[in-house]
C-alpha positions as CSV (number, residue, x, y, z in Angstrom):
1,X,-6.1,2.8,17.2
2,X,-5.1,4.0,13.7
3,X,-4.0,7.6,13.4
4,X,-6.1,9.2,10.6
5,X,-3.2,11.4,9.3
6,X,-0.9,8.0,9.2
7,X,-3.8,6.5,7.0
8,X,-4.1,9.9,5.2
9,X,-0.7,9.9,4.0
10,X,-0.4,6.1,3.4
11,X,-3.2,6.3,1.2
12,X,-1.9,9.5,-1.1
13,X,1.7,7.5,-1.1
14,X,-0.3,3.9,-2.2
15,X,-3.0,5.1,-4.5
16,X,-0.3,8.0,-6.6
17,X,2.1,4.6,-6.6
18,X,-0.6,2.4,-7.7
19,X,-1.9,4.8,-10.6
20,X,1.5,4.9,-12.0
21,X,2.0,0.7,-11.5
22,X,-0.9,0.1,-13.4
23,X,0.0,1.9,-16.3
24,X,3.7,1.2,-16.5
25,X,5.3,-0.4,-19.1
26,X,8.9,-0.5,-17.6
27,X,9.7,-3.4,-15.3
28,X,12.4,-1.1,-14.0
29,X,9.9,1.1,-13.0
30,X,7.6,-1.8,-11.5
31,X,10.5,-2.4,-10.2
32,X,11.4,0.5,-7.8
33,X,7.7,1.2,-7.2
34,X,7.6,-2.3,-5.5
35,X,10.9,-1.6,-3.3
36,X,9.6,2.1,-2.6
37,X,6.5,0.6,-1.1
38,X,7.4,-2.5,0.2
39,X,10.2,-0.2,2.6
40,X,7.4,1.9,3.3
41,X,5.1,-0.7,4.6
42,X,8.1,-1.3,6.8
43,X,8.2,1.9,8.4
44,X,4.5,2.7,8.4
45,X,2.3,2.7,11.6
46,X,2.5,-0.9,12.9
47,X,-1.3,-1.0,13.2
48,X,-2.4,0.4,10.3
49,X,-0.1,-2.0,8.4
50,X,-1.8,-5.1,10.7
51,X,-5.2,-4.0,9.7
52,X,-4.4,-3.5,6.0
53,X,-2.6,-6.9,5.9
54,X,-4.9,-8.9,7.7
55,X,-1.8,-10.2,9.6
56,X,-0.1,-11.4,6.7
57,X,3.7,-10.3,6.9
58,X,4.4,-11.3,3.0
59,X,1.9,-8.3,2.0
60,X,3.3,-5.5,-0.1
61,X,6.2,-7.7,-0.4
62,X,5.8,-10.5,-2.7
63,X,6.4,-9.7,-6.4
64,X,3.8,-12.5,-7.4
65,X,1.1,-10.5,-5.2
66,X,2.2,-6.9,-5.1
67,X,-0.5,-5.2,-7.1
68,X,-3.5,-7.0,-5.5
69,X,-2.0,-6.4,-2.3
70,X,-1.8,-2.6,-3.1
71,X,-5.1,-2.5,-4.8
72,X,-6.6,-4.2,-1.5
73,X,-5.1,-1.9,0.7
74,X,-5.9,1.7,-1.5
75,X,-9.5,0.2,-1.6
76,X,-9.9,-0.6,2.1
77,X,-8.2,2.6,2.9
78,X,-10.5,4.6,0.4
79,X,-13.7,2.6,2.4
80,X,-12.1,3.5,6.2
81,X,-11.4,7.1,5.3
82,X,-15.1,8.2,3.7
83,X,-16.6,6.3,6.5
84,X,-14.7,7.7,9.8
């Protein structure tokens, strides 16, 4: 079971990160964003990061798929938290 405050405050955490990602220019800042969330994603609630990454281990934590990954998992997270 996922704890709807863990998924609350994942989701404000991802989708403030993801805004500024998006619109960065600095690789520096890219940078940092992707340590900052790939440690969080460590620490996070075990099943909450299971259901967001399907399983996969390398999500949130690949360079090459970072910002699909942490589109994916604002979007599910948006869809899970207006439907509950």
């Amino acid at each position: 079971m996922i704890d709807r405050s863990a998924m609350e405050q994942a989701y404000a955490f991802f989708h403030q990160k993801l805004k500024v990602y998006e619109h960065s220019t600095s690789e520096k800042e890219m940078d940092h964003i992707e340590d900052t969330i790939s440690e969080y994603a460590d620490a996070m609630s075990k099943d909450l990061f299971v259901a967001l990454s399907n399983g996969n281990p390398a999500f949130l934590h690949e360079h090459t798929t970072f910002q699909k990954d942490l589109t994916q998992a604002v979007a599910n997270m948006e869809k899970w938290l207006e439907g509950s």
